[in-house]
N, CA, C and O atoms as a Tripos MOL2 file, in Angstrom:
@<TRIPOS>MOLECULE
protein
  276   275    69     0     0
PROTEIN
NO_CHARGES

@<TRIPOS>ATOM
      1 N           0.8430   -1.1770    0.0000 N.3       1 UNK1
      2 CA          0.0000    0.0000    0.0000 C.3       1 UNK1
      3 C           0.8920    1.2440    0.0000 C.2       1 UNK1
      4 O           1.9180    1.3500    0.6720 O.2       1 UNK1
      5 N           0.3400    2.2800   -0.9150 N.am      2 UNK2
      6 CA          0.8850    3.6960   -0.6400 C.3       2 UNK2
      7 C           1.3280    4.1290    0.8970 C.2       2 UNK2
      8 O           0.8000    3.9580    1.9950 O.2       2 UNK2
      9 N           2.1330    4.5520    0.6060 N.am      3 UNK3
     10 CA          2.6860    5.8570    1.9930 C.3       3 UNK3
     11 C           1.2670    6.7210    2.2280 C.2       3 UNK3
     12 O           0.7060    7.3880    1.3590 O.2       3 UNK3
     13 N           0.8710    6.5640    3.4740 N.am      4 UNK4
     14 CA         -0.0810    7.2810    3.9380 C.3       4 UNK4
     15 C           0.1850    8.8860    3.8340 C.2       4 UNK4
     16 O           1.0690    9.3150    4.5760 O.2       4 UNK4
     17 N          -0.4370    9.7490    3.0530 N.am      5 UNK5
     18 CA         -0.0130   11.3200    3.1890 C.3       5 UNK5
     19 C          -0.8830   11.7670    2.8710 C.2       5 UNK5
     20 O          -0.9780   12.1690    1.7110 O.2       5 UNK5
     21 N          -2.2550   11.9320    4.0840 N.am      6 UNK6
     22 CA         -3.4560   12.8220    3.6920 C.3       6 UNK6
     23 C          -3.2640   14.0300    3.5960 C.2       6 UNK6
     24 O          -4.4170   14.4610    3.5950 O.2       6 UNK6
     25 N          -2.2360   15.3620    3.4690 N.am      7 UNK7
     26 CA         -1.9530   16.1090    2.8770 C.3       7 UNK7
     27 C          -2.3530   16.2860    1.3110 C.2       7 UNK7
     28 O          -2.9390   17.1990    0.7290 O.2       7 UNK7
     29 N          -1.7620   14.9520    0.8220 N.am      8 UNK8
     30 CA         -1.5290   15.0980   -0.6470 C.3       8 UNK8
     31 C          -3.2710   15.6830   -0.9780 C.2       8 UNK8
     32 O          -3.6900   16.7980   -1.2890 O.2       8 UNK8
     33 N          -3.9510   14.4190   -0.7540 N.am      9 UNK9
     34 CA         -5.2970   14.7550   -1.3770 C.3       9 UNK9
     35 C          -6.2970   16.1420   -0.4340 C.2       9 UNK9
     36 O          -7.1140   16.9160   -0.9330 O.2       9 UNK9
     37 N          -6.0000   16.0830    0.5350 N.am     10 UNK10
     38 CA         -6.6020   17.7700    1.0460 C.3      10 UNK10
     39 C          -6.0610   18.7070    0.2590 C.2      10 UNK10
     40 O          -6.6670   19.6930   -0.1600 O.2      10 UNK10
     41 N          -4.6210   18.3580   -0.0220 N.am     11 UNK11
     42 CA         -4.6060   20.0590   -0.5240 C.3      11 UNK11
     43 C          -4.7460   19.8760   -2.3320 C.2      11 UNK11
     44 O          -5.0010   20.8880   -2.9850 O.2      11 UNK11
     45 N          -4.5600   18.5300   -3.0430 N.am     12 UNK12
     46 CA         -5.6130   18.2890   -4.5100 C.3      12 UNK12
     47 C          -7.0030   18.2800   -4.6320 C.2      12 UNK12
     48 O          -7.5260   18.7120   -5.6600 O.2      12 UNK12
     49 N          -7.6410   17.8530   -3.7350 N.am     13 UNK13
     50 CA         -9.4390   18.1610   -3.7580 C.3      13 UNK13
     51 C          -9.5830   18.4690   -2.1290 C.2      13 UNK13
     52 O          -9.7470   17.7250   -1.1630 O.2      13 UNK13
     53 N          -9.4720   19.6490   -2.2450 N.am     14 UNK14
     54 CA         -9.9120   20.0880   -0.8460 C.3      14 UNK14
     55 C         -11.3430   20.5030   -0.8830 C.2      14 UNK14
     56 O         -11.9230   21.4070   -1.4830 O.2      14 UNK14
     57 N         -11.7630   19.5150   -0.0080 N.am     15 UNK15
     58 CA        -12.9980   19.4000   -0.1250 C.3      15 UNK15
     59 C         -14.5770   18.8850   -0.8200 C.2      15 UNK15
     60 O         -15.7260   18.8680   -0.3780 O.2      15 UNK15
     61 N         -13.8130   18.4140   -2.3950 N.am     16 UNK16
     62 CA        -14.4920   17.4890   -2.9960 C.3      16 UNK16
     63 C         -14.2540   16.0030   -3.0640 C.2      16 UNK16
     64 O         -13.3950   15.2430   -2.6180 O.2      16 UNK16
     65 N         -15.1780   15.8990   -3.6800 N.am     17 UNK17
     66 CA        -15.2160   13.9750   -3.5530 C.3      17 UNK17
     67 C         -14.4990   14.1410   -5.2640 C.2      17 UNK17
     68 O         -14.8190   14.9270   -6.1560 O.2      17 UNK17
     69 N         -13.3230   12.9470   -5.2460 N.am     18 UNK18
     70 CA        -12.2000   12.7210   -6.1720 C.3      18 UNK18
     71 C         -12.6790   11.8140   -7.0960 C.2      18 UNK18
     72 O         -11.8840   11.5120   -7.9860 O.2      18 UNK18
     73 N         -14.2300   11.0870   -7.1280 N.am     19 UNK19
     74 CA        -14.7240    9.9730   -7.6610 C.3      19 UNK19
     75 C         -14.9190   10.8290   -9.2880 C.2      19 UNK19
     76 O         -14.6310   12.0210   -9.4000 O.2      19 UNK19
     77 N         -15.3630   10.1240  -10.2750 N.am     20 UNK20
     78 CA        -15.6510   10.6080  -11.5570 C.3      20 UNK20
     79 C         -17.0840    9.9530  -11.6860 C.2      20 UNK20
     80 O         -17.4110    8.8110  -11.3610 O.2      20 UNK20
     81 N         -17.9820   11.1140  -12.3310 N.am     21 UNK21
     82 CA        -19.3360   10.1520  -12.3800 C.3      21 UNK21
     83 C         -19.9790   10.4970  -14.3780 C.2      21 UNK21
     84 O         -19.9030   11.5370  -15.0330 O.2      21 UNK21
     85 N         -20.3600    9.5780  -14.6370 N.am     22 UNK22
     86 CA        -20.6050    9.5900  -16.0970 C.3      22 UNK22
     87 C         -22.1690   10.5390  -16.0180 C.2      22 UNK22
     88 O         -22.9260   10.1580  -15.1250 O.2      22 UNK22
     89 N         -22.5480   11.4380  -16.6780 N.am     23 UNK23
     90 CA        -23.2700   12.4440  -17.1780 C.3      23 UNK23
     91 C         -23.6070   11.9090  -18.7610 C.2      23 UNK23
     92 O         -22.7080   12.3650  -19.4680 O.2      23 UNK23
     93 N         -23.9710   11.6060  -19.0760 N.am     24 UNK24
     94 CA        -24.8020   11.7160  -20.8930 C.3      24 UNK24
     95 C         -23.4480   11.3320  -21.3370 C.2      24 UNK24
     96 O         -22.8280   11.9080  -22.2310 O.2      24 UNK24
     97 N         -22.9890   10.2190  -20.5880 N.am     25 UNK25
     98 CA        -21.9380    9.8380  -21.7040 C.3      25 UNK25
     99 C         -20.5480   10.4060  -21.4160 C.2      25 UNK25
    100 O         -19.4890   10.2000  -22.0090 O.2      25 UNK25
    101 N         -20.7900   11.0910  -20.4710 N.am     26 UNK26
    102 CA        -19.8030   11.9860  -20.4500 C.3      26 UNK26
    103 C         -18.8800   12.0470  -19.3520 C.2      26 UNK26
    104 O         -19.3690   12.6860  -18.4210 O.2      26 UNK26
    105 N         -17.5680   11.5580  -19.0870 N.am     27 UNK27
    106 CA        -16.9400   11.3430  -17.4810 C.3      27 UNK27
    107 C         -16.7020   12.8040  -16.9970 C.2      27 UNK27
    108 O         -16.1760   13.6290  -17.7450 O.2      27 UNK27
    109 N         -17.1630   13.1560  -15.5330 N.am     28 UNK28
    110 CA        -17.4150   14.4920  -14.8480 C.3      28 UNK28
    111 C         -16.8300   14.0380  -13.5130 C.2      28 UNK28
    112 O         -16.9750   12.9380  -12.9800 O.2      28 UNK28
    113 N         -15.9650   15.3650  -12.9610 N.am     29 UNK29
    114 CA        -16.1350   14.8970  -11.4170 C.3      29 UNK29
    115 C         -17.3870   15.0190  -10.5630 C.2      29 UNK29
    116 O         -18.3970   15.5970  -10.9640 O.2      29 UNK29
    117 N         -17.3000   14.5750   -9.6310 N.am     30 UNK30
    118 CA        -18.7050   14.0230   -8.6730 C.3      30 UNK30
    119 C         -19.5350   15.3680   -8.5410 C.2      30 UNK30
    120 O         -20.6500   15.6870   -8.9540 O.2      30 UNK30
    121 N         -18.1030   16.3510   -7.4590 N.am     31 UNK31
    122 CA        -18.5650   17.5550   -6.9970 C.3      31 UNK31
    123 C         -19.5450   17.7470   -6.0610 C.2      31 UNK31
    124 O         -20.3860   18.6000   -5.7750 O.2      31 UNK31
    125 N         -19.0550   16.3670   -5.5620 N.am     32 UNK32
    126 CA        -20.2110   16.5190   -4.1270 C.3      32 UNK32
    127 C         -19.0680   16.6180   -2.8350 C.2      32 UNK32
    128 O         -17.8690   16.3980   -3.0090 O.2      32 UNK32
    129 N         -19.6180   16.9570   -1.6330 N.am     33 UNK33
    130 CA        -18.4350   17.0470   -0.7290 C.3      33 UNK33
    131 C         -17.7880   15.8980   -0.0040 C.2      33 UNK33
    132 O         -18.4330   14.9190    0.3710 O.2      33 UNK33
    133 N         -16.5110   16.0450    0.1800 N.am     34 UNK34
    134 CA        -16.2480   15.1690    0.9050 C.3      34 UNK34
    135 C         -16.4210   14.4150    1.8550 C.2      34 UNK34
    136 O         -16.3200   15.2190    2.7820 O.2      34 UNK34
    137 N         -16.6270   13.3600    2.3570 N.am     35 UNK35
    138 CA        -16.9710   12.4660    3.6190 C.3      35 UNK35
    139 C         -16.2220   11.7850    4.3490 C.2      35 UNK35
    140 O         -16.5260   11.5700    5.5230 O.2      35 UNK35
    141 N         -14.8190   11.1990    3.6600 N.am     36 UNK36
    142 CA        -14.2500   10.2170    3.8290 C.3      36 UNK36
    143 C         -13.1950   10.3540    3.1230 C.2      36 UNK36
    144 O         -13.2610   11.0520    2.1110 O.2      36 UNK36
    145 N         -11.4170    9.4320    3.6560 N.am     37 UNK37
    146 CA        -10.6230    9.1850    2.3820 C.3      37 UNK37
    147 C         -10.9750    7.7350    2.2080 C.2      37 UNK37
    148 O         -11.4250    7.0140    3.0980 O.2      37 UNK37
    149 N         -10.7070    7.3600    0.8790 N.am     38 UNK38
    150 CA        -10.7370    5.9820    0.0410 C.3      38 UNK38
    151 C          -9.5920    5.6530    0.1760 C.2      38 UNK38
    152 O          -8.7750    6.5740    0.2130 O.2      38 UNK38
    153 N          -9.1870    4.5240    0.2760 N.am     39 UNK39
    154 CA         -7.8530    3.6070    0.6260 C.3      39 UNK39
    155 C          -7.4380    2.5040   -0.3560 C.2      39 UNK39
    156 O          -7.9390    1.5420    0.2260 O.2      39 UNK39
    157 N          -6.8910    2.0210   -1.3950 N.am     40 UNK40
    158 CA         -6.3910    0.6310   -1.7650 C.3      40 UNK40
    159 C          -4.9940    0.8130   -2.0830 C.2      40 UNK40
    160 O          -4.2000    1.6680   -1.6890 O.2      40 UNK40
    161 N          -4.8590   -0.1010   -2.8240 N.am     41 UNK41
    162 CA         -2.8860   -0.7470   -3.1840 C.3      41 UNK41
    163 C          -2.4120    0.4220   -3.8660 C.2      41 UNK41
    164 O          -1.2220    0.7270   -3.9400 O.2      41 UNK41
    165 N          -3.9830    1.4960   -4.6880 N.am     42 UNK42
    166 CA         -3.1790    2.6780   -5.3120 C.3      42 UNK42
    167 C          -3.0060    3.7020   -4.6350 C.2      42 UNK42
    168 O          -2.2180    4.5240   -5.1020 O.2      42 UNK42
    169 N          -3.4060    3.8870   -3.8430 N.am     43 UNK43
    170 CA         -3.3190    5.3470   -3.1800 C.3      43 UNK43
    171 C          -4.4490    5.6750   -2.0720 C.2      43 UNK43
    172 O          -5.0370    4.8260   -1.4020 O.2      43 UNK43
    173 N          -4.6180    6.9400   -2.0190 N.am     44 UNK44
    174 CA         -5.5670    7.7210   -1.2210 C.3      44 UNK44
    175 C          -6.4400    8.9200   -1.9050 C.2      44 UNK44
    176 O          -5.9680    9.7850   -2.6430 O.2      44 UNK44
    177 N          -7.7350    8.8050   -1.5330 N.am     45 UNK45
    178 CA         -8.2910    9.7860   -2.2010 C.3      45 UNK45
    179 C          -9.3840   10.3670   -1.4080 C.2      45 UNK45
    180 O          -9.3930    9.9300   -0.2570 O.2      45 UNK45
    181 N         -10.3260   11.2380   -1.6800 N.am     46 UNK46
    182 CA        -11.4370   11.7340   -1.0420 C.3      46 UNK46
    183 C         -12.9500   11.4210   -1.5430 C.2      46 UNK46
    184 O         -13.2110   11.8760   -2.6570 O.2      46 UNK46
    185 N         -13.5430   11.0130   -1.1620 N.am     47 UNK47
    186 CA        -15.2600   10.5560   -1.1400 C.3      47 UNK47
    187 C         -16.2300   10.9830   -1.2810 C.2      47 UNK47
    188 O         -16.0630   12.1810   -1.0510 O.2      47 UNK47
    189 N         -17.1130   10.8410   -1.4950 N.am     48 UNK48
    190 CA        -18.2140   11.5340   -0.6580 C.3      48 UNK48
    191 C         -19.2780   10.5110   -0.2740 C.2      48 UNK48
    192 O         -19.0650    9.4370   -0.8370 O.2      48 UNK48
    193 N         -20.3420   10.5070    0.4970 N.am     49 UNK49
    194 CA        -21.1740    9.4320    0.9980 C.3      49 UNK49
    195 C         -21.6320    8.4210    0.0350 C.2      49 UNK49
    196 O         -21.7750    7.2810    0.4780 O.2      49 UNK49
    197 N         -21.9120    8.6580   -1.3280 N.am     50 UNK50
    198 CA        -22.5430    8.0180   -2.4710 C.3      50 UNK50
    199 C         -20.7950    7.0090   -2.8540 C.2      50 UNK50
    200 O         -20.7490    5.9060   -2.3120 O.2      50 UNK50
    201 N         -20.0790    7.2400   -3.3420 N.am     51 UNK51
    202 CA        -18.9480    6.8950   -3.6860 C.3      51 UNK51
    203 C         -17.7290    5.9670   -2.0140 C.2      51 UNK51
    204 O         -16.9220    5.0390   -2.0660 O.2      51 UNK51
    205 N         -18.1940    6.8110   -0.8450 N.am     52 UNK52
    206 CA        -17.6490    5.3660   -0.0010 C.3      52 UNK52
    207 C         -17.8440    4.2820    0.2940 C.2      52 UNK52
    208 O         -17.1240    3.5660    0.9900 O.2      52 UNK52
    209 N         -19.1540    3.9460   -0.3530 N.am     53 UNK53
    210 CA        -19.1950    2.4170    0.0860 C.3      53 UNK53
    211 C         -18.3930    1.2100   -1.0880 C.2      53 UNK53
    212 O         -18.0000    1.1730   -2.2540 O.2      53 UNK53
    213 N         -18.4930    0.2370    0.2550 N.am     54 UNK54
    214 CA        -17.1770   -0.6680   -0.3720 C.3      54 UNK54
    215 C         -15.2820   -0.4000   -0.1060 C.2      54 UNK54
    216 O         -14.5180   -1.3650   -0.0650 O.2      54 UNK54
    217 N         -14.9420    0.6160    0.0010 N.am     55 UNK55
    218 CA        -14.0420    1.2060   -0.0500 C.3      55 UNK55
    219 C         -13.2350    1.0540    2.0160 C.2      55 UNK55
    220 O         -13.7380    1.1580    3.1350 O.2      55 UNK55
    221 N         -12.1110    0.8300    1.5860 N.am     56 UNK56
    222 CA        -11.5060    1.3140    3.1580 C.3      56 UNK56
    223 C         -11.4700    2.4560    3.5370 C.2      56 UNK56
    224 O         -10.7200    3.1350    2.8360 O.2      56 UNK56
    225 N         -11.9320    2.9800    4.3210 N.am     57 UNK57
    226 CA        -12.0070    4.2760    4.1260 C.3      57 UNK57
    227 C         -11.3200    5.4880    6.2410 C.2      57 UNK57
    228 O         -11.5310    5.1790    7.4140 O.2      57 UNK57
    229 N         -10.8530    6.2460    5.8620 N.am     58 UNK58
    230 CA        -10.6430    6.8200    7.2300 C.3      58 UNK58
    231 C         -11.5450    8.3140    7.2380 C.2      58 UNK58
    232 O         -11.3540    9.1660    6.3700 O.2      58 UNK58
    233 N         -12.2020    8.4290    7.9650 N.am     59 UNK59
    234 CA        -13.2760    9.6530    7.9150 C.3      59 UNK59
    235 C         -12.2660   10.7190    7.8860 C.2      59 UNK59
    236 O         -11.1690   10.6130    8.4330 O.2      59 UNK59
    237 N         -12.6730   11.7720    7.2180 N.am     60 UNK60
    238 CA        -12.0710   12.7360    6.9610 C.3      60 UNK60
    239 C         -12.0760   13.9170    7.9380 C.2      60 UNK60
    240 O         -11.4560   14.9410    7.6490 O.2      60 UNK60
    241 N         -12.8610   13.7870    9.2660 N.am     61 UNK61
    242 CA        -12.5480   14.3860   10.1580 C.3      61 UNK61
    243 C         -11.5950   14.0420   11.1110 C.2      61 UNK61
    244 O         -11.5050   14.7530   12.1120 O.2      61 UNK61
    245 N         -10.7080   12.8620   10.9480 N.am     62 UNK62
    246 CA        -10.2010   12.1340   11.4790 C.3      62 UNK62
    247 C          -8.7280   12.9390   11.0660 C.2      62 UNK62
    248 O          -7.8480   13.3510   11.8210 O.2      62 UNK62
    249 N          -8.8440   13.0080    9.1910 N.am     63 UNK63
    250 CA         -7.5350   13.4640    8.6820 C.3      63 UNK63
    251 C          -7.2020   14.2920    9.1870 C.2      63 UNK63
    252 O          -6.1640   14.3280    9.8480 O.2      63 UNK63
    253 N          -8.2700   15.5450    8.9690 N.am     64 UNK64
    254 CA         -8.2780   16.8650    9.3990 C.3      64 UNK64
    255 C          -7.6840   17.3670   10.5290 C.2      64 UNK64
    256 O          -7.0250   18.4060   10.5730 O.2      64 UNK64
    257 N          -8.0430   16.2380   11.9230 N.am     65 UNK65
    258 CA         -7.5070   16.3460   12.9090 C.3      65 UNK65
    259 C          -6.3730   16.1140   13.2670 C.2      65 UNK65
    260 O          -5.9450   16.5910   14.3180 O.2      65 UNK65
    261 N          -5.6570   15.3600   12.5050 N.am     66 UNK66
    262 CA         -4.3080   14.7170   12.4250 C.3      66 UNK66
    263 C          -3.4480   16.0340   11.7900 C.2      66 UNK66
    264 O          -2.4150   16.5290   12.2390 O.2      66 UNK66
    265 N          -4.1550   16.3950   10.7030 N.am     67 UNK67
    266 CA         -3.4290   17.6510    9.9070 C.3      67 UNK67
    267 C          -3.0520   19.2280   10.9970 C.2      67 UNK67
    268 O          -2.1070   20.0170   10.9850 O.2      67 UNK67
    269 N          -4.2440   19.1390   11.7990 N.am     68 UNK68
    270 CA         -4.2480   20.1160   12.9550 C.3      68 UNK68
    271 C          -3.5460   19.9120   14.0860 C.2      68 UNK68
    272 O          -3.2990   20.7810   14.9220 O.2      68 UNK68
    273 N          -3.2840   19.0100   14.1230 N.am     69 UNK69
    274 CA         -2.7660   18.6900   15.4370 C.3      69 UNK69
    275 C          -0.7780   18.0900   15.2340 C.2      69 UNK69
    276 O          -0.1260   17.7660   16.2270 O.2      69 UNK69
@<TRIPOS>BOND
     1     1     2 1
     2     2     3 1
     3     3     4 2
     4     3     5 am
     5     5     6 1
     6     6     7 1
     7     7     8 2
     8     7     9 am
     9     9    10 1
    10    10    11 1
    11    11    12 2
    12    11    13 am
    13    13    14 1
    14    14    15 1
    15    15    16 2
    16    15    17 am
    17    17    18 1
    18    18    19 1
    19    19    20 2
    20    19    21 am
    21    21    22 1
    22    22    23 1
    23    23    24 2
    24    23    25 am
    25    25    26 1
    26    26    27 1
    27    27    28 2
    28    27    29 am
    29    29    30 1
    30    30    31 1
    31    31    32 2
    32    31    33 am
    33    33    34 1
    34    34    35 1
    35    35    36 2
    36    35    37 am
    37    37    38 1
    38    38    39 1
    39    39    40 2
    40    39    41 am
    41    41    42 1
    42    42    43 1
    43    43    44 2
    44    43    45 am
    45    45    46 1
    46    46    47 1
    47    47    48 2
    48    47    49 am
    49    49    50 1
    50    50    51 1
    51    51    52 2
    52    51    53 am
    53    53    54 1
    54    54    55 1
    55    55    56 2
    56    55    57 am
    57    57    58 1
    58    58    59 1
    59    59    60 2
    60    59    61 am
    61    61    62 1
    62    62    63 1
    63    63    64 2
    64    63    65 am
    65    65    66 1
    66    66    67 1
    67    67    68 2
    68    67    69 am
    69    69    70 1
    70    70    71 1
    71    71    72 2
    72    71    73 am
    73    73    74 1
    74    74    75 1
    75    75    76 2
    76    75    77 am
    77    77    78 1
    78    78    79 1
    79    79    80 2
    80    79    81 am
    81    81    82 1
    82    82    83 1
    83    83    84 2
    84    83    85 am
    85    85    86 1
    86    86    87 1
    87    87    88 2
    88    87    89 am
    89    89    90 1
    90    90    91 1
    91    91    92 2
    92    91    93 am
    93    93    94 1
    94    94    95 1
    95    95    96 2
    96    95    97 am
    97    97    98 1
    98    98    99 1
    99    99   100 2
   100    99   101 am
   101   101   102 1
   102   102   103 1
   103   103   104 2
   104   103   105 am
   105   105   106 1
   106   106   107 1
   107   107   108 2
   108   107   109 am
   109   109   110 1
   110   110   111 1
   111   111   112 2
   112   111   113 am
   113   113   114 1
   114   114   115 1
   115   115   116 2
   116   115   117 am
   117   117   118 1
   118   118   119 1
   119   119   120 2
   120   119   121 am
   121   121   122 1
   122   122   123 1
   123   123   124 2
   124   123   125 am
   125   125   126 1
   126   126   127 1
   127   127   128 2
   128   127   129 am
   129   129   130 1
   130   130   131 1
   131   131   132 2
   132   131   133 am
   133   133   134 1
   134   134   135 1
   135   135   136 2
   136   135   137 am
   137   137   138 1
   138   138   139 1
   139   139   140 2
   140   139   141 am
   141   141   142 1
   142   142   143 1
   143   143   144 2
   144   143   145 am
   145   145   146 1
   146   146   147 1
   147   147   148 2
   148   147   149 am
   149   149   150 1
   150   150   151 1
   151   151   152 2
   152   151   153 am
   153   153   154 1
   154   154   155 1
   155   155   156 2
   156   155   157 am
   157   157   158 1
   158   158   159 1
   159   159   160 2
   160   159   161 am
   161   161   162 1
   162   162   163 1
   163   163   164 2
   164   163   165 am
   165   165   166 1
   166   166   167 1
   167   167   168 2
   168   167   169 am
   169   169   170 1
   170   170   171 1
   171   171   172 2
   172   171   173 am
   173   173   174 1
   174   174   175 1
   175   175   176 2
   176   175   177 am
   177   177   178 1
   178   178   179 1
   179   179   180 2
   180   179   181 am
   181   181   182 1
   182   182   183 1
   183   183   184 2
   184   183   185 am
   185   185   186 1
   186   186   187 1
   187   187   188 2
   188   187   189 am
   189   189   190 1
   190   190   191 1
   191   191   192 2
   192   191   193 am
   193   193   194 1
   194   194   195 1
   195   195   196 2
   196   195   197 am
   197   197   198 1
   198   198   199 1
   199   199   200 2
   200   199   201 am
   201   201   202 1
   202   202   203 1
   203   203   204 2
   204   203   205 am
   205   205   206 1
   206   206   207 1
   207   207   208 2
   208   207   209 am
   209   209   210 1
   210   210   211 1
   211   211   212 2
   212   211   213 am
   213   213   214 1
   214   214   215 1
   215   215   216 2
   216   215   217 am
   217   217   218 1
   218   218   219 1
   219   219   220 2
   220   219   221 am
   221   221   222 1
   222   222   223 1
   223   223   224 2
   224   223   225 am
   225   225   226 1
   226   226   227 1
   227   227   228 2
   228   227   229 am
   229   229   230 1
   230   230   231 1
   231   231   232 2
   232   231   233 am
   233   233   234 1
   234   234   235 1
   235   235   236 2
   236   235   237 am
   237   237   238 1
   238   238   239 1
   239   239   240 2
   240   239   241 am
   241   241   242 1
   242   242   243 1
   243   243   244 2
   244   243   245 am
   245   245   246 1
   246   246   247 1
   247   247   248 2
   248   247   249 am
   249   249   250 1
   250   250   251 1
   251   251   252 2
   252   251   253 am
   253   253   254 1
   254   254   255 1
   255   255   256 2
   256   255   257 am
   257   257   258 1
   258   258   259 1
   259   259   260 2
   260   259   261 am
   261   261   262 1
   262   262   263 1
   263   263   264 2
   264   263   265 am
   265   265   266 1
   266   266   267 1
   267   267   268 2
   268   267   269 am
   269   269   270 1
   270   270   271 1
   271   271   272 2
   272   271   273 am
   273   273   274 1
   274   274   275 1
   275   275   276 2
@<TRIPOS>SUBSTRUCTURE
     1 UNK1         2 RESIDUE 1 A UNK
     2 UNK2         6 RESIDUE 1 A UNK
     3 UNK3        10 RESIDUE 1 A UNK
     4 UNK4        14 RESIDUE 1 A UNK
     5 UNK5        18 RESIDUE 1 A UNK
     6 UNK6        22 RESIDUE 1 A UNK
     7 UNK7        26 RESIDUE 1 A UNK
     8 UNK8        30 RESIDUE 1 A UNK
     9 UNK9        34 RESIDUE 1 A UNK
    10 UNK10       38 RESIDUE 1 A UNK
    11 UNK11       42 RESIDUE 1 A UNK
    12 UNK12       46 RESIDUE 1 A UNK
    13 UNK13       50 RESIDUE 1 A UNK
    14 UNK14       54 RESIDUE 1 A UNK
    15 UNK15       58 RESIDUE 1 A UNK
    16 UNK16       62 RESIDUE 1 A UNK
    17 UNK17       66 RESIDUE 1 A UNK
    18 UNK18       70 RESIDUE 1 A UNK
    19 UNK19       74 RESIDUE 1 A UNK
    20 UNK20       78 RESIDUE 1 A UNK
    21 UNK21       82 RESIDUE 1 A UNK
    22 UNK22       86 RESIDUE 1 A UNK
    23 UNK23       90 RESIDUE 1 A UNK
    24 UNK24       94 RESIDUE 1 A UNK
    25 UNK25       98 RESIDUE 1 A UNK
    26 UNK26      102 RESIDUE 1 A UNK
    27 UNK27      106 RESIDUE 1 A UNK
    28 UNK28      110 RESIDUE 1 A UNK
    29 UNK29      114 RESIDUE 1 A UNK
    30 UNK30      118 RESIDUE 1 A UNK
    31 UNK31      122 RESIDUE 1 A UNK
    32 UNK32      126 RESIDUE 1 A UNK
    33 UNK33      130 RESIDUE 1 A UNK
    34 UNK34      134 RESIDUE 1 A UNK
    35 UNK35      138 RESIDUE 1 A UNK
    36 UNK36      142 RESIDUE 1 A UNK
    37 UNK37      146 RESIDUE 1 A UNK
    38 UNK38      150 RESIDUE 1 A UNK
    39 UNK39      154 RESIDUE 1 A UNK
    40 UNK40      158 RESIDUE 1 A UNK
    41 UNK41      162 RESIDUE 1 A UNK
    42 UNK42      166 RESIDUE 1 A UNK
    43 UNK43      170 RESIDUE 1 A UNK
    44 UNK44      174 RESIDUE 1 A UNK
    45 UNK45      178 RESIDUE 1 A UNK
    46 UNK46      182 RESIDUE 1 A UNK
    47 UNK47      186 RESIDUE 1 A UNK
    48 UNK48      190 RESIDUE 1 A UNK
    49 UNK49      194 RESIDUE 1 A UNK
    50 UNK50      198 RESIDUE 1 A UNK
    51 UNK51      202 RESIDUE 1 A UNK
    52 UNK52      206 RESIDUE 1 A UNK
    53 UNK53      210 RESIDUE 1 A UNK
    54 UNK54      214 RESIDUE 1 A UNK
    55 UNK55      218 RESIDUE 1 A UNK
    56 UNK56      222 RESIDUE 1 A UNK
    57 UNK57      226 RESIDUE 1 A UNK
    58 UNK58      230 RESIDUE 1 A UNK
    59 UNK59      234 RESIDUE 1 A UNK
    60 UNK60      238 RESIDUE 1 A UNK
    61 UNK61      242 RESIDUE 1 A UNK
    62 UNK62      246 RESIDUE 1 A UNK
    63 UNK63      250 RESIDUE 1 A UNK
    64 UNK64      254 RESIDUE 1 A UNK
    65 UNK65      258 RESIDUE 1 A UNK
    66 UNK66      262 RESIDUE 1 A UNK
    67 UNK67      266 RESIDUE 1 A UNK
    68 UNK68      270 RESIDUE 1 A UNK
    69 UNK69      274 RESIDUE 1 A UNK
């Protein structure tokens, strides 16, 4: 698994969900807010409630707090 560095993705989607959702055919980001980071063998990313399930995930108030502290 990736090096844990919830930095990276707070400060690349701060605050949106990192998922891509198809529109008329068309791949779009989600643009819903974040909830959660997503976890596998590739990396780390950000969520939102529709897009975390299934996923390992560490709540993103969790990051936040880690980032603050």
């Amino acid at each position: 698994m990736a090096e844990f560095n919830p930095w990276h993705f707070i400060d690349k989607y701060p605050g949106q969900c990192a998922a891509e959702v198809s529109r008329k055919g068309n791949s779009e980001p989600c643009d819903e807010a974040a909830y959660a980071v997503a976890m596998d063998d590739e990396g780390f990313w950000p969520v939102c409630i529709k897009h975390a399930r299934g996923q390992g995930l560490v709540p993103l108030s969790e990051v936040l707090e880690h980032r603050a502290g």
